[in-house]
C-alpha positions in Angstrom: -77.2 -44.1 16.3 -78.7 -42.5 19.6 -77.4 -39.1 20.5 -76.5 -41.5 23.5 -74.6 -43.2 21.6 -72.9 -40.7 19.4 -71.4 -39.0 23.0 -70.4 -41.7 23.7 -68.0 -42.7 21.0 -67.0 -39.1 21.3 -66.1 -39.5 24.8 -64.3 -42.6 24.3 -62.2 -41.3 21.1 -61.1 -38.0 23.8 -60.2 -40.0 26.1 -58.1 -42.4 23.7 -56.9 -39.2 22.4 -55.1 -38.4 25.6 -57.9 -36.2 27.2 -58.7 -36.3 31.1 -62.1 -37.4 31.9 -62.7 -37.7 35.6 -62.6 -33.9 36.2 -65.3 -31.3 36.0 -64.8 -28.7 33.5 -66.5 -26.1 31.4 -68.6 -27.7 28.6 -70.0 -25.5 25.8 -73.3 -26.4 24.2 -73.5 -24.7 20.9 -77.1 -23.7 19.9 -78.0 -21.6 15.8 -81.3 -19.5 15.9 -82.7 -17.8 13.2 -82.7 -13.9 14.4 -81.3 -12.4 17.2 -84.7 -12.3 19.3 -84.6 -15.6 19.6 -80.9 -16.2 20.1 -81.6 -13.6 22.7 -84.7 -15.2 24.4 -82.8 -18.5 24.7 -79.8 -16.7 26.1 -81.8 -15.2 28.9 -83.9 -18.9 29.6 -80.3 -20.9 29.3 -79.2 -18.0 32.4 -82.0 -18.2 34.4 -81.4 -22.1 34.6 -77.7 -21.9 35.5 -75.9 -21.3 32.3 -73.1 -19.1 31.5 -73.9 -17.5 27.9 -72.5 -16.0 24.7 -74.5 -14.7 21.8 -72.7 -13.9 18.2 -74.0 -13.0 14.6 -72.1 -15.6 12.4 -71.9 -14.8 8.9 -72.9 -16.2 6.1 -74.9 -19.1 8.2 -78.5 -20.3 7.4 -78.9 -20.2 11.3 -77.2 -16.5 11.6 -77.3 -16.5 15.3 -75.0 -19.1 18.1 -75.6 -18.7 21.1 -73.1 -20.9 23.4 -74.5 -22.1 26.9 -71.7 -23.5 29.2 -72.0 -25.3 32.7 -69.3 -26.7 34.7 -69.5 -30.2 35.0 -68.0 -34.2 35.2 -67.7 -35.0 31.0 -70.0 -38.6 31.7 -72.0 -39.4 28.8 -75.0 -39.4 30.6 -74.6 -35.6 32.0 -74.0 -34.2 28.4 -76.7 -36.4 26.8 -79.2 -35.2 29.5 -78.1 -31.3 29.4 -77.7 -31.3 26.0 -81.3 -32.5 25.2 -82.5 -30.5 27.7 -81.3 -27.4 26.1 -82.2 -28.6 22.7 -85.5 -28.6 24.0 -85.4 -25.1 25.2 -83.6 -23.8 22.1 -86.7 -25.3 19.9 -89.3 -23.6 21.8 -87.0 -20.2 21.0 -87.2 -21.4 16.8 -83.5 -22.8 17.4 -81.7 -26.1 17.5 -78.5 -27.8 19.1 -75.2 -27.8 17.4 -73.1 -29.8 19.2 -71.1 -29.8 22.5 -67.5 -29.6 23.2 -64.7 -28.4 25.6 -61.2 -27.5 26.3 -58.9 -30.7 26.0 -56.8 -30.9 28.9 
């Protein structure tokens, strides 16, 4: 299954789920890095491009960094496909990778 594909049964099981859809909101695009220089790097690449970021130390993790990037925006399947493999692509080229997406049900 595509990662297409994937948000999109998401999406579809939210909005079965009760969840409003046709209203931008705050999405968070979770991101695990191996140190904190690269969490760190990311952060500052993911803020230069718009982002609003968090970095934290998780414990116990193989991936001991997250760093969150959120963006207000319309939940479509087609703008969190596209952002999220955008930033996927910037996390790898920081030695990180994407770890899903998700937001505040409302």
């Amino acid at each position: 299954m595509s990662v297409f594909e994937e948000n999109a049964e998401v999406l579809r099981n939210m909005a079965r789920g009760g969840s409003e859809l046709g209203s931008p909101r705050s999405i968070d695009f979770s991101h695990v890095f191996p140190d904190s220089a690269s969490a760190k790097a990311f952060a500052q690449e993911a803020d230069r491009e718009g982002f609003a970021t968090s970095v934290e130390e998780a414990e116990g993790e193989d991936a001991p960094w997250d760093v969150t990037a959120s963006v207000m925006m319309a939940p479509t399947c087609e703008n969190i496909t596209n952002t999220e493999e955008r930033l996927d692509g910037m996390a790898q080229a920081h030695g990180g990778r994407s770890d899903g997406w998700g937001f505040f049900r409302t």
